[in-house]
C-alpha positions as YAML, in Angstrom:
chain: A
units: angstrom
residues:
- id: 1
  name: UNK
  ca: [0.00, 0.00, 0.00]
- id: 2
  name: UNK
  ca: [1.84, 3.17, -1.33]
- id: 3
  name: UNK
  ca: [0.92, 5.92, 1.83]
- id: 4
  name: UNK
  ca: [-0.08, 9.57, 0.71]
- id: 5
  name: UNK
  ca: [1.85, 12.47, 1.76]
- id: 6
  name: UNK
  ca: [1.14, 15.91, 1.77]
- id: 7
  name: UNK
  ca: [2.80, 18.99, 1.19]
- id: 8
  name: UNK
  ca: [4.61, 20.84, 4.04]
- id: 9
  name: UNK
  ca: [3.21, 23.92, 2.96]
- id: 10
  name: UNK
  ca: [-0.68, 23.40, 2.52]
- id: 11
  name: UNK
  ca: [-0.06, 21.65, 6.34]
- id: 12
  name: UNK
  ca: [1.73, 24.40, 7.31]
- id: 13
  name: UNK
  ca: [-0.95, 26.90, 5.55]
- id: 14
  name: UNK
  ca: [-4.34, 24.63, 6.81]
- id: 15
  name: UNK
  ca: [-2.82, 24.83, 10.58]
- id: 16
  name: UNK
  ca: [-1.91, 29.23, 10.39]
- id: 17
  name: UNK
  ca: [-5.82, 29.28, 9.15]
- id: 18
  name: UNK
  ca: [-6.38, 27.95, 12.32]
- id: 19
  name: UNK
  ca: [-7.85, 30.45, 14.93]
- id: 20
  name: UNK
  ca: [-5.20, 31.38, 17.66]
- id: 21
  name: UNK
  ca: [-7.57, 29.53, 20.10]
- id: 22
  name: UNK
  ca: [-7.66, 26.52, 18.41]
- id: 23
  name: UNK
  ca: [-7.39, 23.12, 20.17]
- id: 24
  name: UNK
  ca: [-4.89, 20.32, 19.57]
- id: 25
  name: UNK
  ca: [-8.60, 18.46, 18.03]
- id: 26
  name: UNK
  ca: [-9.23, 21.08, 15.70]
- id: 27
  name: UNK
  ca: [-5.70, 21.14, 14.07]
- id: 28
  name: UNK
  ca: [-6.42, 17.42, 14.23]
- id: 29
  name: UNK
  ca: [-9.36, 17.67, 12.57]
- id: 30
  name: UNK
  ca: [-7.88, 19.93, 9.78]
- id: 31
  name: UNK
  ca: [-5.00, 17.85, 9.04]
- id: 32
  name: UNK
  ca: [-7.37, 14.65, 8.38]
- id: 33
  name: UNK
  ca: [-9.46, 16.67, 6.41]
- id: 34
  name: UNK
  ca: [-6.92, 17.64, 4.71]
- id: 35
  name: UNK
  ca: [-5.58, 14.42, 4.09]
- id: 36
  name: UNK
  ca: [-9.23, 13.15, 3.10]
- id: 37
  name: UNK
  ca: [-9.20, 15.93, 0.59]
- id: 38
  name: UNK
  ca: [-5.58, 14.72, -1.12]
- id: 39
  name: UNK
  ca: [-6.52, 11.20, -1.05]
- id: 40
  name: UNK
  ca: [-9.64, 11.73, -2.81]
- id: 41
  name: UNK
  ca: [-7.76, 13.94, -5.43]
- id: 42
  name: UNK
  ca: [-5.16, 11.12, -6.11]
- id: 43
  name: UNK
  ca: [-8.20, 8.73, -6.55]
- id: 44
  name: UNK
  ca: [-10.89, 10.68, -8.67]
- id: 45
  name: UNK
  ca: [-8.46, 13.89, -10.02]
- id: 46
  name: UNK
  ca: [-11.99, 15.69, -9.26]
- id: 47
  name: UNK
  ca: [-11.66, 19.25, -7.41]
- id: 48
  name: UNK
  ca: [-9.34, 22.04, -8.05]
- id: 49
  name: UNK
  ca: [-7.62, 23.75, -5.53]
- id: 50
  name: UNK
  ca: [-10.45, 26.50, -5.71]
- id: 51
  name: UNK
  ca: [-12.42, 24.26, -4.71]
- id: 52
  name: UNK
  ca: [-10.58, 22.85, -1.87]
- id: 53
  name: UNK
  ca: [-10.08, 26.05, -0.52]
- id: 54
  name: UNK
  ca: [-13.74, 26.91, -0.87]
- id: 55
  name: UNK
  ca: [-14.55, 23.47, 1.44]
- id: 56
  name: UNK
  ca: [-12.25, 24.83, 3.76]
- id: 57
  name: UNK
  ca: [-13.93, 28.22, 4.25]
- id: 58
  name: UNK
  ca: [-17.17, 26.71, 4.67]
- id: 59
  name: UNK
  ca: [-16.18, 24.79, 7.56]
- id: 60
  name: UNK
  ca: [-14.50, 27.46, 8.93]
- id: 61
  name: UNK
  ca: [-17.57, 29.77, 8.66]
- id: 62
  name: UNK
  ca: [-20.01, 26.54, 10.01]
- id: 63
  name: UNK
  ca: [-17.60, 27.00, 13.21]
- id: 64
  name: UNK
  ca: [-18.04, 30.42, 14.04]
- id: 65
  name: UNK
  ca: [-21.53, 30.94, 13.41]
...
């Protein structure tokens, strides 16, 4: 089984969009989404990066509201 890896700097990048209250579960959280995201992008070549980034914004605006 060949194991995924991501980029330093979109884990870097998903963790500074963090808010600076964040918990050790949220950047958690972000990191498997993230990984969820690239993993489905290796398998279906589907979204952009537009549209990752979109996903990402949503759930950040689901948490605050």
């Amino acid at each position: 089984m060949m194991e995924l890896t991501i980029n330093k700097k979109k884990i870097t990048q998903a963790i500074a969009e963090l808010p600076e209250d964040a918990t050790v579960e949220q950047a958690i959280e972000r990191l498997i989404v993230l990984h969820k995201i690239e993993k489905g992008l290796k398998q279906d070549g589907g979204q952009t990066q537009q549209e990752v980034e979109q996903h990402f914004k949503k759930r950040k605006e689901n948490r605050t509201s």
